[in-house]
N, C-alpha and C positions, 0 to 999 in steps of 0.2 A: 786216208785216201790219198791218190796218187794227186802231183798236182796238175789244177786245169790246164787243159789245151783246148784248139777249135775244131771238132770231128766232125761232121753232119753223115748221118748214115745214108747213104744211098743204095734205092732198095725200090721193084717195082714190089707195093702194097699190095697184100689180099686181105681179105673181108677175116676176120676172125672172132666169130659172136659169141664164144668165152673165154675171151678176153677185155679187161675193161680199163682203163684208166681215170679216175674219177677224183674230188677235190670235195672234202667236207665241209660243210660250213662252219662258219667262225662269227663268235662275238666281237666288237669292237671295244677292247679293252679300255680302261681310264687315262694309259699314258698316250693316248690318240695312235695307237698301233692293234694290229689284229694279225693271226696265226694259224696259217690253213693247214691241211694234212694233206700230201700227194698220196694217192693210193694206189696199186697196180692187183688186180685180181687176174691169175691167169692159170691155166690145168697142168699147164706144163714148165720147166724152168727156165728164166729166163737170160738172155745174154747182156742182153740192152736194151735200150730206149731213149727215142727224142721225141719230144713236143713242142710246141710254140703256146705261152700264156699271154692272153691277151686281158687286160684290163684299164678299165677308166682313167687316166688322167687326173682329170678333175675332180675326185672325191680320196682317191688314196695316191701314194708314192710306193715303188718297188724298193724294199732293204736287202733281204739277200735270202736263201735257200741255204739249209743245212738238209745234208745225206743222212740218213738215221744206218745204222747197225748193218743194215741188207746192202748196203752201196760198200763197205769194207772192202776194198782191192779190185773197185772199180775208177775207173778215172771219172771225175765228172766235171762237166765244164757249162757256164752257163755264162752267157753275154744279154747285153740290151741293148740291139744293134738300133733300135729309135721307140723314144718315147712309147710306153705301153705298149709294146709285146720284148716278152722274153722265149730268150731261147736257151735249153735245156736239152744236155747229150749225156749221157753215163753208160759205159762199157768197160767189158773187162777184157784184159788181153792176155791176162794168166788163167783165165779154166772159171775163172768165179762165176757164179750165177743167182741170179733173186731164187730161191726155190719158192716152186708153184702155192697155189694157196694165196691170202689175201693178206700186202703186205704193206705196212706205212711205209715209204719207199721215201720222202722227203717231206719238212716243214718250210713251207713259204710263208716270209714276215712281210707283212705290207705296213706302212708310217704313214705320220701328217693327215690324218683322219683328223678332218673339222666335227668332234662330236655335238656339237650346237646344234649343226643344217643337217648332220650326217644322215643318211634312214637305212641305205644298203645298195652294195652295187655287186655286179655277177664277174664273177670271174671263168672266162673259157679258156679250153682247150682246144689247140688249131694240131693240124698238121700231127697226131701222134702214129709211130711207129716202133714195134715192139721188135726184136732181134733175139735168133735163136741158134745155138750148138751147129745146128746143120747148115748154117746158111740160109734160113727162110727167114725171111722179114714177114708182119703182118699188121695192117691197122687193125686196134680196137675199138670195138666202142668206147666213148668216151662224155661224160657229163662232167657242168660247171660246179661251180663253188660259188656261196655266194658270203659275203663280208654286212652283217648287220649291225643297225643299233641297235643298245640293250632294250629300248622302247619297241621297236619292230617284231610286232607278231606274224608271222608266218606257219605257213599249211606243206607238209609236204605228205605225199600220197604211196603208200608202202602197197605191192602187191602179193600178195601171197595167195596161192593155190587159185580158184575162180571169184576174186575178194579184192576190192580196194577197201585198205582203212586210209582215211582221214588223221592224220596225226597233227595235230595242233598244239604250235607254243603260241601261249596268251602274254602279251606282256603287261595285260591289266586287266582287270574282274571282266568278263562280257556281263550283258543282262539276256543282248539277243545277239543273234547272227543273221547273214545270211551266205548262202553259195549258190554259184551258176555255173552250170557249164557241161561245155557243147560234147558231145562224143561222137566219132565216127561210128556209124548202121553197118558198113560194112566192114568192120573190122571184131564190134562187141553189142552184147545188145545187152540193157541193164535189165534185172528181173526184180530186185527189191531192194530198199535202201533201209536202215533199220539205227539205229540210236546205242551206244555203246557208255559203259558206267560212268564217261566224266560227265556227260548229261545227264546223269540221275536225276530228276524233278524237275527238268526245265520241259517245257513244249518242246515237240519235234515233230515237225513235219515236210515231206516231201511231194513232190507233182514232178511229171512230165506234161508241161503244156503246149510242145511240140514236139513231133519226133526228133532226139539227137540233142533233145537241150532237157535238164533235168535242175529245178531249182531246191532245194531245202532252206528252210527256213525254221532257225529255234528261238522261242523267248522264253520269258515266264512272266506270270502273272499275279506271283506273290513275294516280287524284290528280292527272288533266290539269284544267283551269280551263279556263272563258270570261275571258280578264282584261278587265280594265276598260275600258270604251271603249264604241264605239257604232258600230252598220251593222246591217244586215237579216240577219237567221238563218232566216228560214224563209220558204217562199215555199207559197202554196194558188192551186194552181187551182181556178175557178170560171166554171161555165157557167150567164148572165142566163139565169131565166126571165123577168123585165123588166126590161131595159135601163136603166129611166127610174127605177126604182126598189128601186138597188142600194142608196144611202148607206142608214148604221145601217142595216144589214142583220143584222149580226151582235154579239152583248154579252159581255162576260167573264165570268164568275160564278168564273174561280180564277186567277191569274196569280202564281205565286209563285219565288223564287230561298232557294237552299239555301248557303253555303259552304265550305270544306273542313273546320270544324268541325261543322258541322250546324246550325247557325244560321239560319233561315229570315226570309226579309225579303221584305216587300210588294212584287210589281212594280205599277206604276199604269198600267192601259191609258188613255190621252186620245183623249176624243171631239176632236181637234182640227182644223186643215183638213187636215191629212197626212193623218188618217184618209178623208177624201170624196175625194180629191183624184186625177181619172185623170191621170197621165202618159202621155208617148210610150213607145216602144218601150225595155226597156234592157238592158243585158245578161243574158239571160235564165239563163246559166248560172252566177251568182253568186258565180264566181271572176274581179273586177274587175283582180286584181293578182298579182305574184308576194310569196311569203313563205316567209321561211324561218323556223322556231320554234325557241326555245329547246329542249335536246334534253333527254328525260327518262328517267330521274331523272338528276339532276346535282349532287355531284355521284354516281358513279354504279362500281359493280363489281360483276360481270365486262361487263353489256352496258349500253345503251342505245341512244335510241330518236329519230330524226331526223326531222322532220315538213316539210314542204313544199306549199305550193301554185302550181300553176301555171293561168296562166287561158286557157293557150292548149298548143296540141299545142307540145310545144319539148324540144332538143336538149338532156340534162342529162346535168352532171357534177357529183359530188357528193365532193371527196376531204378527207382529214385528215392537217393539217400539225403538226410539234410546235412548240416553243418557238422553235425556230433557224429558220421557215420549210422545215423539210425535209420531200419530201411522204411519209406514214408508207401510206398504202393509198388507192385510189380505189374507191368503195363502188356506184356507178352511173355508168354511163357510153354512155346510150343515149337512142332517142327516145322518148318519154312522152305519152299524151294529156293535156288538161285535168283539174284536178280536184284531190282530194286525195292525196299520196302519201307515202312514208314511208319508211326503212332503218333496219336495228340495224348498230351493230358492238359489238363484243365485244374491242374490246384487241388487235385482233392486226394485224398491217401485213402486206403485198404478199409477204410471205417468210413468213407462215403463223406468225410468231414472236409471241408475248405481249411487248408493250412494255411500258415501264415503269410506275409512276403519278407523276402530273404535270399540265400543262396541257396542253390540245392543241386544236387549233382547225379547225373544218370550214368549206369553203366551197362555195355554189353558184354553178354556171355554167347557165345556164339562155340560149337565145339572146342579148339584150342586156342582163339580169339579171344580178347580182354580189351575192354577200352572204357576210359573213363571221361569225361565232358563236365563242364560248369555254365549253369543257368543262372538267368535271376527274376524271382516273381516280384513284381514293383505290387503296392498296394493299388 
């Protein structure tokens, strides 16, 4: 890259709503430093681009921006004319251009993350302007980034087709949840809210107890968990009353997670681009995969409880072997639609007999699916 100088484009702004500028979120690493993505989504090729990032002070330090691959023979110059907000110019003056399409355009390192106190702070974008071939300048839309702890679970909301899912990173087991929040009437109106496979066996359920505010709330009631991890739990339909002006449609006012001791911890919903962002089609019934669960309580006397999912109709068999590989009963052995499913045994094998206590180990057969587990019957 060429070296920095101070450009600022000047430019009167028009509305350009595809075109985006947007800022991934980032984990807060061990060496108290954290690593955003700049992102530029646009239809056609671009010349340049300025923004202003603005960010907290008091929880992180600015380090510096590197240009990735697509900035190659463009000049890019970037100052910190005061304390949290930076300013960010890159253009070409030899012909080059970002070509259209969605494209990691730069890495910004943030330092001096107190990870002790740290939980997470938002980083925006001010002032962005996009430059093209012919002389038009255009703002994009444009959404923040936000900088977490590894501890910080956070919601972000993907839309796709007439569908919010719920995507959720847990950064420790839930037992329950819950969610609030408010949606504009005249903008969408919700029609049904429905449970997606990382809630397999937990409660789920949902109310509208006023119009424009929609709670759900999940538990369970036999010390089953959401474990840690991350994918969509919940999915809302919605029918535009205007199409053009669904994004921030809807705000959180409660989002919280419970664990198996009662301990309650902040979920963070992020206004991010995940949340504005339609997708194509995907699979709507949000059993993506086959699984097979740890079985509970484990371990476990006289019964327990074998949980399953399948994302498609399929051929299962479900049987339990003991220590020597010898098979001790087969518990299902049938065709099955989609979904979530589930078996007890209770100790006794194929001859109606109470086996021993020990280990014992089940496996699924599921059309081209294989999985195996370890149990233990306590006497």
């Amino acid at each position: 890259m060429r070296p920095l100088i101070i450009l600022w484009i000047s430019c009167a702004a028009l509305f350009g709503g595809d075109k985006v500028l947007y800022f991934t979120n980032a984990i807060a690493n061990e060496d108290s430093t954290a690593t955003t993505d700049l992102y530029l989504v646009s239809n056609e090729d671009t010349r340049g681009f300025q923004l202003d990032i603005k960010y907290d002070t008091t929880v992180v330090s600015y380090d510096t921006i590197i240009g990735s691959e697509y900035l190659d023979g463009f000049t890019l110059s970037v100052n910190e004319p005061v304390k949290g907000m930076i300013k960010i110019l890159a253009i070409s003056f030899s012909g080059e251009t970002i070509k259209l399409g969605s494209k990691q355009i730069a890495k910004v390192k943030f330092k001096n993350i107190d990870l002790a106190t740290f939980k997470h702070t938002e980083l925006s974008i001010l002032n962005p302007v996009l430059s093209y071939s012919n002389g038009l300048s255009l703002k994009p839309d444009f959404y923040p980034g936000y900088i977490l702890s590894p501890d910080q679970s956070f919601l972000t909301v993907i839309s796709v087709n007439s569908s919010w899912y719920f995507d959720l990173n847990n950064a420790i087991d839930f037992a329950a949840m819950q969610f609030t929040f408010d949606y504009d009437t005249n903008k969408v109106t919700i029609d049904s809210v429905v449970a997606l496979a990382r809630l397999a066996f937990l409660n789920f359920a949902w109310n509208e107890p006023q119009r424009g505010r929609i709670k759900i709330v999940i538990n369970s009631n036999n010390n089953y968990s959401l474990n840690i991890g991350s994918g969509p739990i919940t999915r809302l339909f919605f029918a535009d009353k205007d199409s053009s002006a669904i994004i921030n449609a809807f705000l959180f006012s409660e989002a919280f997670g419970v664990n198996r001791v009662g301990s309650i911890s902040k979920i963070l919903p992020l206004n991010s681009y995940q949340t504005n962002l339609h997708l194509g089609n995907i699979d709507s019934t949000g059993f993506e995969e086959y699984a097979l669960h740890q079985n509970f309580p484990n371990p476990f006397n006289p019964v327990t409880t074998i949980r399953y999912v399948l994302p498609e109709e399929s051929l299962v068999r479900i049987t339990i072997y003991n220590i020597l590989g010898q098979r001790i009963v087969t518990l299902v052995n049938k065709t099955q639609p989609p979904g979530f499913n589930s078996v007890r045994w209770d100790g006794f094998d194929a001859s109606d007999k109470k086996v021993g206590a020990g280990i014992y180990f089940y496996m699924i057969q599921a059309n081209n699916y294989t999985k195996t587990r370890k149990m233990v019957l306590l006497k």
